[in-house]
PDB file of N, CA, C and O in Angstrom:
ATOM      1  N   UNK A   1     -12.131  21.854  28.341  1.00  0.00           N
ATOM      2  CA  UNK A   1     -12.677  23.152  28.671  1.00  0.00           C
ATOM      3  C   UNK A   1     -13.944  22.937  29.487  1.00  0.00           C
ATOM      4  O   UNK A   1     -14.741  22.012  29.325  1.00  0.00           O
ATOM      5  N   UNK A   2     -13.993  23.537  30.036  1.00  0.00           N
ATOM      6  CA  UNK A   2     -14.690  23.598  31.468  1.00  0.00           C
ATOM      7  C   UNK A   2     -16.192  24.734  31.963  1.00  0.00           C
ATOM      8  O   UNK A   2     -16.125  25.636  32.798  1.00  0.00           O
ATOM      9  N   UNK A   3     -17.156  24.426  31.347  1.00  0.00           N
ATOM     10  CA  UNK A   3     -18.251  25.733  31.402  1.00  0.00           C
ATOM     11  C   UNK A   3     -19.255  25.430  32.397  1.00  0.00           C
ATOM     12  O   UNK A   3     -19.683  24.295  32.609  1.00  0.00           O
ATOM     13  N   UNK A   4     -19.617  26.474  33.000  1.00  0.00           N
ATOM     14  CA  UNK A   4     -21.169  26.364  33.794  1.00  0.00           C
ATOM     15  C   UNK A   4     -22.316  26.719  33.536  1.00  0.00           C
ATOM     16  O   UNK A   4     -22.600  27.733  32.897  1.00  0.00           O
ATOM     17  N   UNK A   5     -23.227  25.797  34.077  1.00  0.00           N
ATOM     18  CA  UNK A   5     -24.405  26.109  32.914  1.00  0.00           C
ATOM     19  C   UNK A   5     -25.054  27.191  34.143  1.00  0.00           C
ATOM     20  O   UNK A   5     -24.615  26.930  35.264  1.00  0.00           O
ATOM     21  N   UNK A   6     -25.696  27.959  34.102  1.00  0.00           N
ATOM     22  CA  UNK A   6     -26.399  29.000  34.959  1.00  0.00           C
ATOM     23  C   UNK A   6     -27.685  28.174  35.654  1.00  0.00           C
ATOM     24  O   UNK A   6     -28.024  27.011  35.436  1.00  0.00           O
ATOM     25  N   UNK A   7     -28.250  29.092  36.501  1.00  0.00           N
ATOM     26  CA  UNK A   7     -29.869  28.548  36.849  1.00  0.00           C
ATOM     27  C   UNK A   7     -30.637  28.664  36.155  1.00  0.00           C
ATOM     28  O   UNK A   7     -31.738  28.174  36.405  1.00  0.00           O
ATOM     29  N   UNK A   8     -30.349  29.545  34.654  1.00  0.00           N
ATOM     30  CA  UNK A   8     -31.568  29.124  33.923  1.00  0.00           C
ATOM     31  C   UNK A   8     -31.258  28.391  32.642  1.00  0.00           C
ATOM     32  O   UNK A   8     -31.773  28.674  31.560  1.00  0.00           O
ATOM     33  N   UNK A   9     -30.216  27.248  32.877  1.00  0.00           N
ATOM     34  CA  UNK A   9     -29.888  26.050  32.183  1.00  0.00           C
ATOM     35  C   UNK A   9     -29.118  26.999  31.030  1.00  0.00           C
ATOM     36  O   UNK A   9     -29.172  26.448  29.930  1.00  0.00           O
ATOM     37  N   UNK A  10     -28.425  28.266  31.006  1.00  0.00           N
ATOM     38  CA  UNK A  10     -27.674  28.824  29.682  1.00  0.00           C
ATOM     39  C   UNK A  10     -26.505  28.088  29.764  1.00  0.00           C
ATOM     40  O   UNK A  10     -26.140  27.644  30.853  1.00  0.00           O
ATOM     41  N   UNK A  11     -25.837  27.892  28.691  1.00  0.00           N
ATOM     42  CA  UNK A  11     -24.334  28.180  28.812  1.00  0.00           C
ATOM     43  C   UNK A  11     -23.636  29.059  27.707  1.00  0.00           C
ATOM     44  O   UNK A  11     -24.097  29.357  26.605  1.00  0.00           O
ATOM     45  N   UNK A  12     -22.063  29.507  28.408  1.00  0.00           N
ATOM     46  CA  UNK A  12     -22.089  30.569  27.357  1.00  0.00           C
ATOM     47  C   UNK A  12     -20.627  29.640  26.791  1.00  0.00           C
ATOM     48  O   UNK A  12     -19.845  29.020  27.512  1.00  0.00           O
ATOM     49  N   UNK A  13     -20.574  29.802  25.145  1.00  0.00           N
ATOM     50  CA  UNK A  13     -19.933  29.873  24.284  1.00  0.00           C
ATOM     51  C   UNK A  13     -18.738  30.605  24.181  1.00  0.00           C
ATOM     52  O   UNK A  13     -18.727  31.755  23.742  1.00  0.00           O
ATOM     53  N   UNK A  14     -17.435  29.837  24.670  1.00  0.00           N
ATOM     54  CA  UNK A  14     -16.653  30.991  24.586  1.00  0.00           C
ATOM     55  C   UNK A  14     -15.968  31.432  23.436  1.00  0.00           C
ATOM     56  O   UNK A  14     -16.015  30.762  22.404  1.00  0.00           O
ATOM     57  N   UNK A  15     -15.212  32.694  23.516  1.00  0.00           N
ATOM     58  CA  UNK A  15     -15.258  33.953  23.022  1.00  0.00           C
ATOM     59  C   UNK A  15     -14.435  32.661  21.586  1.00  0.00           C
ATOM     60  O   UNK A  15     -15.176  32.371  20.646  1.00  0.00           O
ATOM     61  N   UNK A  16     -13.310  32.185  21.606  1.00  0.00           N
ATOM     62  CA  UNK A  16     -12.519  31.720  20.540  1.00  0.00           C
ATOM     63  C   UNK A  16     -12.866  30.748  20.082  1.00  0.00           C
ATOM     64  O   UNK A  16     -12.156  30.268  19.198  1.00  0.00           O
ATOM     65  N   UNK A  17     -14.018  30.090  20.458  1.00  0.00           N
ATOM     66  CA  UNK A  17     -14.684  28.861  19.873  1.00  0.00           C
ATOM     67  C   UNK A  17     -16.030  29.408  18.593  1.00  0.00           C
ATOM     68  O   UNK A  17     -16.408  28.892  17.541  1.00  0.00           O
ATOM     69  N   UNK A  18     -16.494  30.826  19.425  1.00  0.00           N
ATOM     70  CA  UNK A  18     -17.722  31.518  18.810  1.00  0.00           C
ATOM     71  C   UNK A  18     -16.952  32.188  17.260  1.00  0.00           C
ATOM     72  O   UNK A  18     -17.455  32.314  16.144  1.00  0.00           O
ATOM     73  N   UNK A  19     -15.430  32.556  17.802  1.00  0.00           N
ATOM     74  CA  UNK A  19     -15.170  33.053  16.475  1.00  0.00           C
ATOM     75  C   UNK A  19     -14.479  31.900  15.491  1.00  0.00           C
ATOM     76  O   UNK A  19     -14.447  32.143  14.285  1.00  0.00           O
ATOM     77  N   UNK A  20     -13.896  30.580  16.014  1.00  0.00           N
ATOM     78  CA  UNK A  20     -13.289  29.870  15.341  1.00  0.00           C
ATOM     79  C   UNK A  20     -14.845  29.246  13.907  1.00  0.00           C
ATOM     80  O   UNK A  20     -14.742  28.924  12.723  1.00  0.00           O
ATOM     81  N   UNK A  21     -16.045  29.339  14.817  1.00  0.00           N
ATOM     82  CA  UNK A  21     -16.939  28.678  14.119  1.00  0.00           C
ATOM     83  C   UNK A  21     -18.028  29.919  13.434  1.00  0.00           C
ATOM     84  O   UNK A  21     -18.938  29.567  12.683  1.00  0.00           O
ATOM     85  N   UNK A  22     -17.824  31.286  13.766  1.00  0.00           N
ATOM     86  CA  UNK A  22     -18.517  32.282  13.248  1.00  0.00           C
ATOM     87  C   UNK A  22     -20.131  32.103  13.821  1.00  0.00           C
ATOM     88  O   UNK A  22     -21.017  32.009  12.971  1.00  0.00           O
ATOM     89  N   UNK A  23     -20.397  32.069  14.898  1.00  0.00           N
ATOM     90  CA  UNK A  23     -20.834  32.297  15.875  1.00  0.00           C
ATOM     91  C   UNK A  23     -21.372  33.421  16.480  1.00  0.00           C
ATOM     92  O   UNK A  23     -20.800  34.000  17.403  1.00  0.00           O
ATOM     93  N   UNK A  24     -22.759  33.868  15.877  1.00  0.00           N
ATOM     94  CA  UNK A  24     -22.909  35.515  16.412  1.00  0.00           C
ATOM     95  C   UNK A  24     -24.413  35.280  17.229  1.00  0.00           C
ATOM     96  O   UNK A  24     -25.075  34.244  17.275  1.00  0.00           O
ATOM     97  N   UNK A  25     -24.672  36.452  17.777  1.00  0.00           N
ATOM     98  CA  UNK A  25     -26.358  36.343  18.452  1.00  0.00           C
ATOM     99  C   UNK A  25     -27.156  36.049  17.096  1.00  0.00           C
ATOM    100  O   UNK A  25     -27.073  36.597  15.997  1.00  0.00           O
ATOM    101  N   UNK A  26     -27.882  35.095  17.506  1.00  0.00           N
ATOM    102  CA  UNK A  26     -29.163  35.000  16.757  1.00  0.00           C
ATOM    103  C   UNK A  26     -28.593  33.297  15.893  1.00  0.00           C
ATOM    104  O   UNK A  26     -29.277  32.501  15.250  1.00  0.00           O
ATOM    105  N   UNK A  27     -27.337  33.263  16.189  1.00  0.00           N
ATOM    106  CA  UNK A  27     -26.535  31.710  15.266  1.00  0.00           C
ATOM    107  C   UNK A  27     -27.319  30.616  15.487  1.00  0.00           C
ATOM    108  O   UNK A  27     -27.581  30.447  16.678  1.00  0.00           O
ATOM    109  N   UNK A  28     -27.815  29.757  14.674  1.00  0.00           N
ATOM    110  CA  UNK A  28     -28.551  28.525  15.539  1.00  0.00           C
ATOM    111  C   UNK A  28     -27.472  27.538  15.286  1.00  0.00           C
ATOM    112  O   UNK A  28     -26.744  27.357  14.310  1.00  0.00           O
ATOM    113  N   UNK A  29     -27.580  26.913  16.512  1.00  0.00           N
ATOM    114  CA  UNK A  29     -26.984  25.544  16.650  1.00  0.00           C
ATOM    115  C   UNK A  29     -28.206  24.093  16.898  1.00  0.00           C
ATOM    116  O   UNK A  29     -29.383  24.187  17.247  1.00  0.00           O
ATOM    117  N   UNK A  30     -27.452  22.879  16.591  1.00  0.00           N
ATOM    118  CA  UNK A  30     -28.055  21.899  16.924  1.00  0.00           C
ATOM    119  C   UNK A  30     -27.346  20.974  17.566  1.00  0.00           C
ATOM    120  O   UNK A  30     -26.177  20.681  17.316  1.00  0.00           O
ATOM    121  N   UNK A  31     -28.365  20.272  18.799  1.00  0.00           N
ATOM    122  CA  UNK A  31     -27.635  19.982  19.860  1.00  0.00           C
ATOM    123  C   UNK A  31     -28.197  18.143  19.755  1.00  0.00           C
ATOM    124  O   UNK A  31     -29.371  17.802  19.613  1.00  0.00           O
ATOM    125  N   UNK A  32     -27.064  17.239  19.864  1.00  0.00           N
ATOM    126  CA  UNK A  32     -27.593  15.999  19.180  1.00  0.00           C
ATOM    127  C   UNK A  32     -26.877  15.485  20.966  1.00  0.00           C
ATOM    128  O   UNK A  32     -25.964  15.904  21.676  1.00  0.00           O
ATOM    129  N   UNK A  33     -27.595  14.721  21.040  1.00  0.00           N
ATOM    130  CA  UNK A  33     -27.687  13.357  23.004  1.00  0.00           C
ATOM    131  C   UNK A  33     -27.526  12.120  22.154  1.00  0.00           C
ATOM    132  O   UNK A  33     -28.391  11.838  21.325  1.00  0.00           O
ATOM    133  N   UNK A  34     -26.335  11.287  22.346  1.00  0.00           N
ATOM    134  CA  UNK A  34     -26.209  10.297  21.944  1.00  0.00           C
ATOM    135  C   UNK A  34     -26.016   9.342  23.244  1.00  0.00           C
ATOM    136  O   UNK A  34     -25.386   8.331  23.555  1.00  0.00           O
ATOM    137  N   UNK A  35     -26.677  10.006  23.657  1.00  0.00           N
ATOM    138  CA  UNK A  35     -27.105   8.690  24.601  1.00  0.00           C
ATOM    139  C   UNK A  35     -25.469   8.314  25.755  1.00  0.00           C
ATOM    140  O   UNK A  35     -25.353   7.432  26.605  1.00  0.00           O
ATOM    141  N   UNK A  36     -24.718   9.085  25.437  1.00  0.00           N
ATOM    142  CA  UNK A  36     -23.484   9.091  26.639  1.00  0.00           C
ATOM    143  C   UNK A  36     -22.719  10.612  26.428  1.00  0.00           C
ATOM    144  O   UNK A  36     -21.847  10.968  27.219  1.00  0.00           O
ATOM    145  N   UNK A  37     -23.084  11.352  25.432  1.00  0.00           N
ATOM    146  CA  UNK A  37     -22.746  12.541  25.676  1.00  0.00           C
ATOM    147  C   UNK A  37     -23.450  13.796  24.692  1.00  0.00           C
ATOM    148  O   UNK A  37     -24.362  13.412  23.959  1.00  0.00           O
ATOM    149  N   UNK A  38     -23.101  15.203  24.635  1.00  0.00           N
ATOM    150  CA  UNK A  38     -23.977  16.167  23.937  1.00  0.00           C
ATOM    151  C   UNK A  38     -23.260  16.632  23.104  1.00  0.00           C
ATOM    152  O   UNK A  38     -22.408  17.449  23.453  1.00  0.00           O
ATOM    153  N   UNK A  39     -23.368  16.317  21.987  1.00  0.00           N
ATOM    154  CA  UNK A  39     -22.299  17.076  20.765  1.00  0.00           C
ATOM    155  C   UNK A  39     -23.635  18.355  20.437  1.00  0.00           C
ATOM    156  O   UNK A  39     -24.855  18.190  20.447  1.00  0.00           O
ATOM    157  N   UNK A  40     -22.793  19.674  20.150  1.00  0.00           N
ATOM    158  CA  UNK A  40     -22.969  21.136  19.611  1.00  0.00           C
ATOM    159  C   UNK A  40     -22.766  21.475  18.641  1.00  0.00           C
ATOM    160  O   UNK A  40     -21.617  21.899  18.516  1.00  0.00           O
ATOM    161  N   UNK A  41     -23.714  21.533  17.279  1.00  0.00           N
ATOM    162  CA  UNK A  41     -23.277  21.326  15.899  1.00  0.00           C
ATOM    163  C   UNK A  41     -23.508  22.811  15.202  1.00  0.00           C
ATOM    164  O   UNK A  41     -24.545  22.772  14.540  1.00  0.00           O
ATOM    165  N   UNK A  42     -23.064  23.711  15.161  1.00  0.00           N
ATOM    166  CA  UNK A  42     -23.276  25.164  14.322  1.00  0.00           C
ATOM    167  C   UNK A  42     -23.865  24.643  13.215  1.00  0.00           C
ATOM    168  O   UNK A  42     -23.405  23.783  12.464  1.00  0.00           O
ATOM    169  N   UNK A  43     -25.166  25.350  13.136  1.00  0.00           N
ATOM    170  CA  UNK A  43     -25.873  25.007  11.755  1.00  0.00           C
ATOM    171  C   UNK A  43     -25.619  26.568  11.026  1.00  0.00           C
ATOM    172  O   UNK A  43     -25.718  27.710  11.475  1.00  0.00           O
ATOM    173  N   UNK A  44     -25.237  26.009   9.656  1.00  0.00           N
ATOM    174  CA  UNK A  44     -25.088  27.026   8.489  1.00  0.00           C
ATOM    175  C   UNK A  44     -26.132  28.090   8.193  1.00  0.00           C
ATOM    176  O   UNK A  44     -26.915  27.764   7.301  1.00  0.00           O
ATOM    177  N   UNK A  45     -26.384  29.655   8.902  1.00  0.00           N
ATOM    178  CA  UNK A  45     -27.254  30.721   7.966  1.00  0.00           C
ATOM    179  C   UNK A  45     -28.749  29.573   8.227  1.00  0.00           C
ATOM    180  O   UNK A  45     -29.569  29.433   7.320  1.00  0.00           O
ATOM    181  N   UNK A  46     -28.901  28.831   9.598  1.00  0.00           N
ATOM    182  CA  UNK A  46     -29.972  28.241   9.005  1.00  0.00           C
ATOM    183  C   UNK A  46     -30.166  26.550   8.887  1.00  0.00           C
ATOM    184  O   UNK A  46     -29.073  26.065   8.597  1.00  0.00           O
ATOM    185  N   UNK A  47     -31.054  25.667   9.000  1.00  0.00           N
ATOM    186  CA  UNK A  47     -31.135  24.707   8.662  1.00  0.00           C
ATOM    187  C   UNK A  47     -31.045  24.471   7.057  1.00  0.00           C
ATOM    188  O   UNK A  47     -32.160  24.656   6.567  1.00  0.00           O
ATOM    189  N   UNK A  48     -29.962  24.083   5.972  1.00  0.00           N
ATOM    190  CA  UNK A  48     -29.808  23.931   5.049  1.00  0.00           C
ATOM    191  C   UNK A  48     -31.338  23.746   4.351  1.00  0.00           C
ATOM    192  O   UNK A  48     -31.761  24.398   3.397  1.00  0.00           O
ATOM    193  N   UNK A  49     -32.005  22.748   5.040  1.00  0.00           N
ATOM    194  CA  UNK A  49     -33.188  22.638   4.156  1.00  0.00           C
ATOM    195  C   UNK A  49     -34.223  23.255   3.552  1.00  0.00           C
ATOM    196  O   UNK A  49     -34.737  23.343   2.437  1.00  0.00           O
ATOM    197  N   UNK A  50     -34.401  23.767   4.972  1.00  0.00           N
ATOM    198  CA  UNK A  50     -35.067  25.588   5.520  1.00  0.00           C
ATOM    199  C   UNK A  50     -34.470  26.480   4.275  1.00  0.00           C
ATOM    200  O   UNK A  50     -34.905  27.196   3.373  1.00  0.00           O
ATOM    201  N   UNK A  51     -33.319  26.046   4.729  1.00  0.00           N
ATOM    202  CA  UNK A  51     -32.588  27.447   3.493  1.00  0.00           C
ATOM    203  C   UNK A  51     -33.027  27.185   1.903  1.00  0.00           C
ATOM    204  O   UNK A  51     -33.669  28.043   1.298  1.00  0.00           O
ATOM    205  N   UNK A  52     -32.788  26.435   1.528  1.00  0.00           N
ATOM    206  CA  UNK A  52     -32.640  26.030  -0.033  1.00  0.00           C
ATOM    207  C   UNK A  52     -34.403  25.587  -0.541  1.00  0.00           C
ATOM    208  O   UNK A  52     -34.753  25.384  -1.704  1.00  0.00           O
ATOM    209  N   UNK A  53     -35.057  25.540   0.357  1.00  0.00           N
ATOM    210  CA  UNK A  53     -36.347  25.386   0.085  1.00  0.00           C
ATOM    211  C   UNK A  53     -37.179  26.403  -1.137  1.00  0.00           C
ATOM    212  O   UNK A  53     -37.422  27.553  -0.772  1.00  0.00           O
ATOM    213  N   UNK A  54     -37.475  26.126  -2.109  1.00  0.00           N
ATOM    214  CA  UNK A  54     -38.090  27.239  -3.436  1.00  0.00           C
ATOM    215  C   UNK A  54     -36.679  27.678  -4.076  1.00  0.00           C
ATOM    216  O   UNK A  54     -36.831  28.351  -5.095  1.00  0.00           O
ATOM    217  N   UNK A  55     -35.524  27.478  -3.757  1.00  0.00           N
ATOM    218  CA  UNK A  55     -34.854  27.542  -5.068  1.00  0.00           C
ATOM    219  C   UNK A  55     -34.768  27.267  -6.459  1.00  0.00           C
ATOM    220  O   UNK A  55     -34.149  27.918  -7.301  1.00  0.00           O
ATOM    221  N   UNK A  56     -35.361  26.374  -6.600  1.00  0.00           N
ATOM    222  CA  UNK A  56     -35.766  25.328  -7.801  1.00  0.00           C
ATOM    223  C   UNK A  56     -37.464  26.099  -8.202  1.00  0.00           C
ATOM    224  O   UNK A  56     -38.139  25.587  -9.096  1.00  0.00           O
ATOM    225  N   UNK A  57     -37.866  27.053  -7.605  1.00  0.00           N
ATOM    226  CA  UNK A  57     -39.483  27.389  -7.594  1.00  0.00           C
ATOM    227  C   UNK A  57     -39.329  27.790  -9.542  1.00  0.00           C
ATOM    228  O   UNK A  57     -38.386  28.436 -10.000  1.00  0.00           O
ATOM    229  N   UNK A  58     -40.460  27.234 -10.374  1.00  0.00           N
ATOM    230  CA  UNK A  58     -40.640  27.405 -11.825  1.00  0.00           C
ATOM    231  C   UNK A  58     -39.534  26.803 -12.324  1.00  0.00           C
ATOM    232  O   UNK A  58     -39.623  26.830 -13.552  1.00  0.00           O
ATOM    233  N   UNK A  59     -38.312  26.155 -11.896  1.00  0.00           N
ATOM    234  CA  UNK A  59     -37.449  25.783 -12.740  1.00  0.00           C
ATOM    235  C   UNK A  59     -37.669  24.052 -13.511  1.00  0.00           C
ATOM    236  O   UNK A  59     -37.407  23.656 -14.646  1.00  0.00           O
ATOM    237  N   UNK A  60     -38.362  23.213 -12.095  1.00  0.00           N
ATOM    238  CA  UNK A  60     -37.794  21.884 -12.161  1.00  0.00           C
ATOM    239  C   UNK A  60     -38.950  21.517 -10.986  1.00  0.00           C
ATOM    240  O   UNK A  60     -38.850  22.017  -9.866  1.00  0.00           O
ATOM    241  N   UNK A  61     -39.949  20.691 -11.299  1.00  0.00           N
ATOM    242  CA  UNK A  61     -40.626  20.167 -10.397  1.00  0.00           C
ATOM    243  C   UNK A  61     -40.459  18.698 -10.333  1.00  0.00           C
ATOM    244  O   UNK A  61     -40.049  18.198 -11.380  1.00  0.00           O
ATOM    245  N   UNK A  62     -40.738  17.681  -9.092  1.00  0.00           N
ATOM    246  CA  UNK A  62     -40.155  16.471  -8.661  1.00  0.00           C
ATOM    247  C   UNK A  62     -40.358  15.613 -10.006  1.00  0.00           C
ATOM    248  O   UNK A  62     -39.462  14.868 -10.404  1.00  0.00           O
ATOM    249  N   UNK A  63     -41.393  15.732 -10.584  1.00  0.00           N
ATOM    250  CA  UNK A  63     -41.391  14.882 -11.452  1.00  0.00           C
ATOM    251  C   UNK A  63     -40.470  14.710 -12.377  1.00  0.00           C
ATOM    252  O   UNK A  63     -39.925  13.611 -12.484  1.00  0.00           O
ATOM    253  N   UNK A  64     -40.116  15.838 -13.259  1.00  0.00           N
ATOM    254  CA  UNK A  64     -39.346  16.435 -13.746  1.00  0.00           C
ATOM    255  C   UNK A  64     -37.711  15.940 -13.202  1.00  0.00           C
ATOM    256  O   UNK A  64     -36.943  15.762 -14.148  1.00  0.00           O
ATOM    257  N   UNK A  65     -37.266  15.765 -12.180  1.00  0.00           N
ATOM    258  CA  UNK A  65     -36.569  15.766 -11.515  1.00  0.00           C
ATOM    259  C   UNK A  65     -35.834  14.400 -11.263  1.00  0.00           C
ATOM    260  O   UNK A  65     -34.645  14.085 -11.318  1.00  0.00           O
ATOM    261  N   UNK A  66     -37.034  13.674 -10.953  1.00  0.00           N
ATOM    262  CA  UNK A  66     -36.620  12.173 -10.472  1.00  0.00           C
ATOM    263  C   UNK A  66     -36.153  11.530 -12.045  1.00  0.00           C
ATOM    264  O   UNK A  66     -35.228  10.723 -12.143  1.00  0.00           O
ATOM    265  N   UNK A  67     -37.068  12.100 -13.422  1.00  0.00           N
ATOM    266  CA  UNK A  67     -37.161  11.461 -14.453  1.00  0.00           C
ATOM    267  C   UNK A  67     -35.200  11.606 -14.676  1.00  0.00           C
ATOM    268  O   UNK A  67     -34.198  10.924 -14.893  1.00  0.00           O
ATOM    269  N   UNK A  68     -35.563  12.718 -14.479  1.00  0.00           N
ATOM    270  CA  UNK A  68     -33.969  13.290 -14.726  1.00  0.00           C
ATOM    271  C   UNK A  68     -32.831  12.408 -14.291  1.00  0.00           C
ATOM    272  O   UNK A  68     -31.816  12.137 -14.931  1.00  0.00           O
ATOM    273  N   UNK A  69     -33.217  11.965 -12.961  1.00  0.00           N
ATOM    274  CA  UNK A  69     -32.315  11.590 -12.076  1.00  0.00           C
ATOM    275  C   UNK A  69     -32.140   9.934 -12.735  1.00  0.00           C
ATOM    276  O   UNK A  69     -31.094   9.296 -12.858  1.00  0.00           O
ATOM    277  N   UNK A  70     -33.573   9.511 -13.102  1.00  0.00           N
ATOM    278  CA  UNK A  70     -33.551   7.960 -13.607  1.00  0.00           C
ATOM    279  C   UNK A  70     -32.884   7.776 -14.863  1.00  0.00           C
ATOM    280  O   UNK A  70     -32.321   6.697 -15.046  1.00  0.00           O
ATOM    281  N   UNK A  71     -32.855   8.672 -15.777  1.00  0.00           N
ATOM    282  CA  UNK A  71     -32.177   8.923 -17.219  1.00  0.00           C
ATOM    283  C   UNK A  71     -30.846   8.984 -16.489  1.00  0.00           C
ATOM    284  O   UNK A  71     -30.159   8.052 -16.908  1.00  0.00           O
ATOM    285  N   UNK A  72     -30.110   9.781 -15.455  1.00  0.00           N
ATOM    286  CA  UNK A  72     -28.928   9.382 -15.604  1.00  0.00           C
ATOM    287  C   UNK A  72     -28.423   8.422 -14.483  1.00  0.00           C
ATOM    288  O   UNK A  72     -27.215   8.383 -14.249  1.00  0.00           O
ATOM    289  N   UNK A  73     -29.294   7.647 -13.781  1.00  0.00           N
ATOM    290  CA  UNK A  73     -28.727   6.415 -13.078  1.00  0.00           C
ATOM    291  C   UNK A  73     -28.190   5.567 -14.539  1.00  0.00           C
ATOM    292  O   UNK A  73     -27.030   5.188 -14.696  1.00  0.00           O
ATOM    293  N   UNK A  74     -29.536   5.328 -15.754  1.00  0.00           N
ATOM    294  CA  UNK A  74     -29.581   4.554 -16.642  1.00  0.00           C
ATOM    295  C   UNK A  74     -28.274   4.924 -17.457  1.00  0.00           C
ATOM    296  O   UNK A  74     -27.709   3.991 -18.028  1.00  0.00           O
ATOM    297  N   UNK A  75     -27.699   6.294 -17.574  1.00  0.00           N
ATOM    298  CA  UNK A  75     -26.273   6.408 -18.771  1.00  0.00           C
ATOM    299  C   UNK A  75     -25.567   5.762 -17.639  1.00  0.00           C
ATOM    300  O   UNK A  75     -24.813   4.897 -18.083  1.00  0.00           O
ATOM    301  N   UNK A  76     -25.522   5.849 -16.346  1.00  0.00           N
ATOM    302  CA  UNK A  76     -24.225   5.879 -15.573  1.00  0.00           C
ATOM    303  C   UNK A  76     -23.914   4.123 -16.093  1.00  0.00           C
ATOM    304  O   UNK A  76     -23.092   3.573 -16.827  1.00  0.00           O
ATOM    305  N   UNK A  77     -25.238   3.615 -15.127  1.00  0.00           N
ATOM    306  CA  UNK A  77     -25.404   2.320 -15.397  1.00  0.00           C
ATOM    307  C   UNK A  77     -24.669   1.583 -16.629  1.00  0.00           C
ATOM    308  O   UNK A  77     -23.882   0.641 -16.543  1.00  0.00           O
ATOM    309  N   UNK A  78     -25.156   2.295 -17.902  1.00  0.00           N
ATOM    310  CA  UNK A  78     -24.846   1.970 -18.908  1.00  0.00           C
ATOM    311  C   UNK A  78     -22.838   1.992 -19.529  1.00  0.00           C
ATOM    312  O   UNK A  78     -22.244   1.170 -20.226  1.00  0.00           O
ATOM    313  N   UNK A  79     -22.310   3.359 -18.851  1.00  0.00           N
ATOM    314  CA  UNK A  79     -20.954   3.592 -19.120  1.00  0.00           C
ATOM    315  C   UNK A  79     -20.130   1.932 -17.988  1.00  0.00           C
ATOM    316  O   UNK A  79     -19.187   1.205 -18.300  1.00  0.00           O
ATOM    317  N   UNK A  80     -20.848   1.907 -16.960  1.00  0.00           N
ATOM    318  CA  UNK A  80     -20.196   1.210 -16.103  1.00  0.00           C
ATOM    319  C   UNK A  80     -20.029  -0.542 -16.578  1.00  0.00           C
ATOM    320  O   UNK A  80     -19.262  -1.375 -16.094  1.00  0.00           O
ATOM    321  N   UNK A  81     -21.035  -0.711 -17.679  1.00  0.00           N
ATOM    322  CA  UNK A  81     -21.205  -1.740 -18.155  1.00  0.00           C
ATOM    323  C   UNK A  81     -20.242  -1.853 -19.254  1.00  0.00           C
ATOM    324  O   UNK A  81     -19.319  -2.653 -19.103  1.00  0.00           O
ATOM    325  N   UNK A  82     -20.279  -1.523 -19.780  1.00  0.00           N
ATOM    326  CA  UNK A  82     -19.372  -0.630 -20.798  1.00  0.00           C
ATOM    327  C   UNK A  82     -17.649  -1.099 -20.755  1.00  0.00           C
ATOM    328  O   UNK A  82     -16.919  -1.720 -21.527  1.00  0.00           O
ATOM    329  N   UNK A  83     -17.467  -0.442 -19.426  1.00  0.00           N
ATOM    330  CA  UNK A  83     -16.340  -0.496 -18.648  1.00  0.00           C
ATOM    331  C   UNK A  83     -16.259  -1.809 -18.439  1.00  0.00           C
ATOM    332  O   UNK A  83     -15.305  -2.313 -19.031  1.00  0.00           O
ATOM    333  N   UNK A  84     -16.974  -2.626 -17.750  1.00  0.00           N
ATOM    334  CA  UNK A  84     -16.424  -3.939 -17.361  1.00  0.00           C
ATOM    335  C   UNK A  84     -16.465  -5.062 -18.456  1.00  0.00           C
ATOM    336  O   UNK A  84     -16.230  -6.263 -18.316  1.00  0.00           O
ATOM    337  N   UNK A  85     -16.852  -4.307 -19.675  1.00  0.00           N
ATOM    338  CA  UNK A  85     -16.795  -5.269 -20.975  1.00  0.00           C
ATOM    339  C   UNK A  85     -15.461  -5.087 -21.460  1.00  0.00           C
ATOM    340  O   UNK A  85     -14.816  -5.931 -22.082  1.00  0.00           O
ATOM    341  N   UNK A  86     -15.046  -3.818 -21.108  1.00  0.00           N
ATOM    342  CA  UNK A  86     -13.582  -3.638 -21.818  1.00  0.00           C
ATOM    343  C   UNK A  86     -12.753  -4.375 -21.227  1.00  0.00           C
ATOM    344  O   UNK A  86     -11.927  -5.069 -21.820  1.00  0.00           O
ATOM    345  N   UNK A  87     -12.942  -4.276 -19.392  1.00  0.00           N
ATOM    346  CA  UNK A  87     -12.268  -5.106 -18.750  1.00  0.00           C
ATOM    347  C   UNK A  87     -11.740  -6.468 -18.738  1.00  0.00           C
ATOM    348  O   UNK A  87     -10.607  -6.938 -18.636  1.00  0.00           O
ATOM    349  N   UNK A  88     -13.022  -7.000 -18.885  1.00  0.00           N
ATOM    350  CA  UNK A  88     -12.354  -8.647 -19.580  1.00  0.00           C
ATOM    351  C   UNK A  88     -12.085  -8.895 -20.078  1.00  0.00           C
ATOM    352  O   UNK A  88     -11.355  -9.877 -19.944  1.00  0.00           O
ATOM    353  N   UNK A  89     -12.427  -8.079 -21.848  1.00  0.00           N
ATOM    354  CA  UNK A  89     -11.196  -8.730 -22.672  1.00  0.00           C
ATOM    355  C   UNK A  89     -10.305  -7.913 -22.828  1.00  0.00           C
ATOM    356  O   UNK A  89      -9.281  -8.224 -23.436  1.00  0.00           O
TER     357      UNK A  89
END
């Protein structure tokens, strides 16, 4: 598919690509140069991060969080050990 960019560097989005990806005025996209060509990435309602930012507000602060996260590296850790004891014998 084949587009022109205008003189003031636009291009337009066509009509079955805008609806295949839900695509309206105001949609942000992100546009990534890898260095041999331009991929066009529809970002979701938003930069996810942007979005979800204070969801967690009074629930769960980092500390809180990571501890959380280290308690269950340590069960996972622990089941997986577990597992490879059964395994050998």
């Amino acid at each position: 598919m084949t587009i022109t960019i205008s003189a003031k560097g636009q291009l337009v989005i066509p009509a079955a690509i805008r609806k295949r990806y839900r695509l309206t005025p105001k949609s942000k996209v992100d546009i990534l140069d890898t260095g041999r060509s331009i991929i066009i990435l529809p970002l979701s309602k938003g930069d996810l991060f942007s979005a979800s930012r204070g969801i967690l507000k009074g629930k769960l602060n980092t500390r809180e969080f990571l501890t959380m996260k280290r308690e269950e590296k340590a069960r996972e850790a622990k089941r997986l050990d577990k597992l490879a004891r059964n395994l050998r014998t």
